[in-house]
C-alpha positions in Angstrom: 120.7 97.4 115.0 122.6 100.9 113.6 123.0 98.8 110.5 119.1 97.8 110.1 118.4 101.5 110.6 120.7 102.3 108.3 119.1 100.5 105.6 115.7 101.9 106.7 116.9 105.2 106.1 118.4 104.1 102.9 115.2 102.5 101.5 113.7 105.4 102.6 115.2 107.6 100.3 114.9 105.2 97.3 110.7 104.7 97.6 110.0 107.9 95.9 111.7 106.5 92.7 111.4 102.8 91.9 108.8 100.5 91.1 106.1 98.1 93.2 108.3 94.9 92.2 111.9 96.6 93.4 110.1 97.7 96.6 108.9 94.0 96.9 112.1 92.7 96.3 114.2 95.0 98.6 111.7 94.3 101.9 112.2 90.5 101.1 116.0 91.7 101.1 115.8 93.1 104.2 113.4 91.4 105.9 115.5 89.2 108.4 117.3 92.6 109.7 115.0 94.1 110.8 113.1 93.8 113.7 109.1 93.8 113.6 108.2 97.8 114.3 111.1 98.6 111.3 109.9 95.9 109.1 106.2 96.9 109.9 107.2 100.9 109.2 109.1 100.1 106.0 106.0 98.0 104.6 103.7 101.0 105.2 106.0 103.5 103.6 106.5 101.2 100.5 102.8 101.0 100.2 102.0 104.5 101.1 104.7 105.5 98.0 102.7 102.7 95.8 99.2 104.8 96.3 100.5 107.8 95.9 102.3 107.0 92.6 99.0 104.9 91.3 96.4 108.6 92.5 98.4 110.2 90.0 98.3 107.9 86.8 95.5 108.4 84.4 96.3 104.7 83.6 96.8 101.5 85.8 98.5 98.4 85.7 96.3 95.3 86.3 95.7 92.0 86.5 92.9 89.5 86.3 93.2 85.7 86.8 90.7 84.0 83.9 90.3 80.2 83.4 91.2 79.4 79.4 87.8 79.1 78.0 87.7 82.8 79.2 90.5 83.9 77.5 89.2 82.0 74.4 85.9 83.9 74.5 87.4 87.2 75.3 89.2 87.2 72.4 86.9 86.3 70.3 84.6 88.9 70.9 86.7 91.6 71.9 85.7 92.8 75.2 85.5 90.7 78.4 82.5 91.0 81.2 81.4 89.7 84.3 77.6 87.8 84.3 77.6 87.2 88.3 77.1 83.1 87.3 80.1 81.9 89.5 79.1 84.0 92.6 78.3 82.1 95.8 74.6 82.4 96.2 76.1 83.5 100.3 77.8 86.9 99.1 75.9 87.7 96.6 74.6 90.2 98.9 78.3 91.8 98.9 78.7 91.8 95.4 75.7 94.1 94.8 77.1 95.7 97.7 79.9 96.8 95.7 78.2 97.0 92.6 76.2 99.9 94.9 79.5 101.5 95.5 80.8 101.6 91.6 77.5 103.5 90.8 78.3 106.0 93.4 81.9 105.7 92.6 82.3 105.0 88.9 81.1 108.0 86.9 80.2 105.4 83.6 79.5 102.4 85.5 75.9 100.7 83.7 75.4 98.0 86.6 76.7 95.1 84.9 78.3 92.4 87.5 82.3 93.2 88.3 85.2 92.1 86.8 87.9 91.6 89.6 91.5 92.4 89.0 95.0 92.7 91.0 96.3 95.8 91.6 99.4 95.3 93.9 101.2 93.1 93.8 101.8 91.2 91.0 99.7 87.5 91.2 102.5 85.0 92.1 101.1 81.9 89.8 103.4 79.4 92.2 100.6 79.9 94.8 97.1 78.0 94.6 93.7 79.5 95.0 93.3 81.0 91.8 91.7 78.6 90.1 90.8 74.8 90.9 93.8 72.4 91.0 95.1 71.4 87.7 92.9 73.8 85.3 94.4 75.8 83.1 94.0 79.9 83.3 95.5 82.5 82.1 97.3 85.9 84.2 96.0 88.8 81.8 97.9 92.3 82.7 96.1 95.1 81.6 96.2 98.6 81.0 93.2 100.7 82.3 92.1 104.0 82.6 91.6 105.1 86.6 87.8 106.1 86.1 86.9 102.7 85.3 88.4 101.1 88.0 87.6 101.2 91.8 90.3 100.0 94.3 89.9 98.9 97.6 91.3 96.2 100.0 91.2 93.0 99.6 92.0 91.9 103.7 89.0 94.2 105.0 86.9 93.2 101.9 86.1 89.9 104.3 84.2 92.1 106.5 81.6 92.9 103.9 82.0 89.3 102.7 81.2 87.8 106.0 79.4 91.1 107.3 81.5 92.8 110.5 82.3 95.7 111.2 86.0 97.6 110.1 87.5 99.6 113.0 90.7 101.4 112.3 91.5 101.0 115.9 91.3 98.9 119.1 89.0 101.4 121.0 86.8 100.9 118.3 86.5 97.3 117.6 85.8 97.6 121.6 82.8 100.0 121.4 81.6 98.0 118.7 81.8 94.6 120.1 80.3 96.2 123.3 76.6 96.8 121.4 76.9 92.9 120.2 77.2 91.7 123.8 73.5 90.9 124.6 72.8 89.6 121.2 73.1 85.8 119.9 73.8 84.0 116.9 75.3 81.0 115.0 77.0 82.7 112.1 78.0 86.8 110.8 75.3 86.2 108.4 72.8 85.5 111.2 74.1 88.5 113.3 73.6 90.6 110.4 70.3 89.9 109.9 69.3 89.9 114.0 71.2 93.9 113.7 68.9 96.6 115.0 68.7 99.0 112.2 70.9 101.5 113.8 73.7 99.2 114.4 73.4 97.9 110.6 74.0 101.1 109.5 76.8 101.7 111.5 78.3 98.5 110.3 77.4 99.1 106.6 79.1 102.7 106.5 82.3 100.8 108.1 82.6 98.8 104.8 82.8 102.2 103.2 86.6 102.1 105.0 87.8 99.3 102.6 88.4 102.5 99.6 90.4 104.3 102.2 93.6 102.7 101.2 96.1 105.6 102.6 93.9 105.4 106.0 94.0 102.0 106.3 97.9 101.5 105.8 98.3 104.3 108.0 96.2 103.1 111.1 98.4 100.8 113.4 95.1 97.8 113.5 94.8 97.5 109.8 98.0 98.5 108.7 99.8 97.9 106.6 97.8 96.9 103.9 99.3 93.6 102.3 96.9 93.6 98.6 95.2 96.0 96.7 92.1 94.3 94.7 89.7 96.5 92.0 86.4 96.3 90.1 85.8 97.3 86.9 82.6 96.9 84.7 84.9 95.6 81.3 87.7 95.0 79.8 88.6 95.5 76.1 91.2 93.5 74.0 93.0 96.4 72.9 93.8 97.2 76.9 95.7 93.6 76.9 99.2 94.4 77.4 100.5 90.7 78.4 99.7 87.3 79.1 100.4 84.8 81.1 99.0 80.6 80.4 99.5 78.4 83.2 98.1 75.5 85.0 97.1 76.0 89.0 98.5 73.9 91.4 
């Protein structure tokens, strides 16, 4: 055990000055050392140091996951945008939901549809889910100013997705499932729309928690946050830094 809190102290000390893939790497290093509060702490602190470093760039690092005939059409015309054709007609709701929250966020946002990108980490193209099974697609990293892009995350992102509400504690969650306790329903999507208007607005403000990415690492019941998604409105090819062509699994 002195030697696991060795290395946390160690690890500690390093945060401040490497990069989001080292810190990856060194908690995977670490990871069967440490017991589960140590482990838990140093996740937190990595991505605490990761959001502090990203508020102070004019420019981020990002990445968005494209099928090929995307790519193709991006560069051919230069700039690449979202058209809200491949939502599900069920969260289409949350999409303008969002697209809400980059008008009040996004100081030159027009109210096109969003373009979703990776922030942290890095897409890992040996998992699935990014595209269909054996299409090809193509990992674009991109370089983008911060006032075009707003960050949230992507775990608590399912609550506005599948509307419920985001407490950053247990006591909360309580009080909250304590007003649902005389009320029926099949599905969120039915609860939500049964929701007296008071308690809709309750929930709707919660979603509001998904942009508070230092609070949200920091509370023990959502913490620590495991993926940071963004929206932005477009994307130009001169912003391209690297690609990536593969074929999902």
């Amino acid at each position: 055990m002195a030697l696991c809190l060795t290395k946390v102290r160690i690890l500690h000390k390093v945060l401040y000055t490497i990069g989001s893939v080292a810190l990856q790497r060194l908690i995977c290093a670490v990871h069967f050392n440490l017991n589960t509060v140590a482990l838990r702490k140093l996740q937190m602190k990595a991505i605490e140091t990761i959001i502090e470093v990203m508020k102070k760039q004019s420019v981020v690092r990002l990445w968005t996951i494209q099928p090929w005939e995307v790519w193709e059409e991006f560069q051919s015309k230069g700039i690449l945008r979202g058209d809200g054709r491949r939502v599900d007609p069920e969260f289409r709701f949350a999409y303008k939901w969002m697209m809400g929250q980059m008008k009040k966020r996004l100081p030159d946002y027009t109210g096109r549809y969003p373009i979703w990108v990776w922030c942290y980490p890095k897409p890992d193209l040996r998992r699935n889910g990014y595209l269909p099974a054996k299409r090809s697609g193509v990992r674009i990293e991109c370089l983008i100013p911060q006032a075009r892009v707003l960050l949230s995350d992507f775990d608590t992102w399912h609550c506005v997705l599948n509307p419920d509400y985001i407490g950053l504690s247990q006591g909360e969650e309580e009080v909250w499932q304590e007003r649902l306790l005389q009320m029926e329903w099949r599905n969120c999507f039915e609860r939500y729309q049964k929701l007296p208007p008071n308690l809709k607005e309750w929930m709707e403000e919660s979603w509001e928690r998904i942009f508070g990415l230092e609070e949200l690492n920091a509370s023990k019941w959502t913490g620590p946050i495991r993926y940071i998604q963004g929206v932005l409105e477009e994307i130009y090819i001169g912003e391209v830094a690297r690609i990536k062509i593969f074929t999902a699994g």
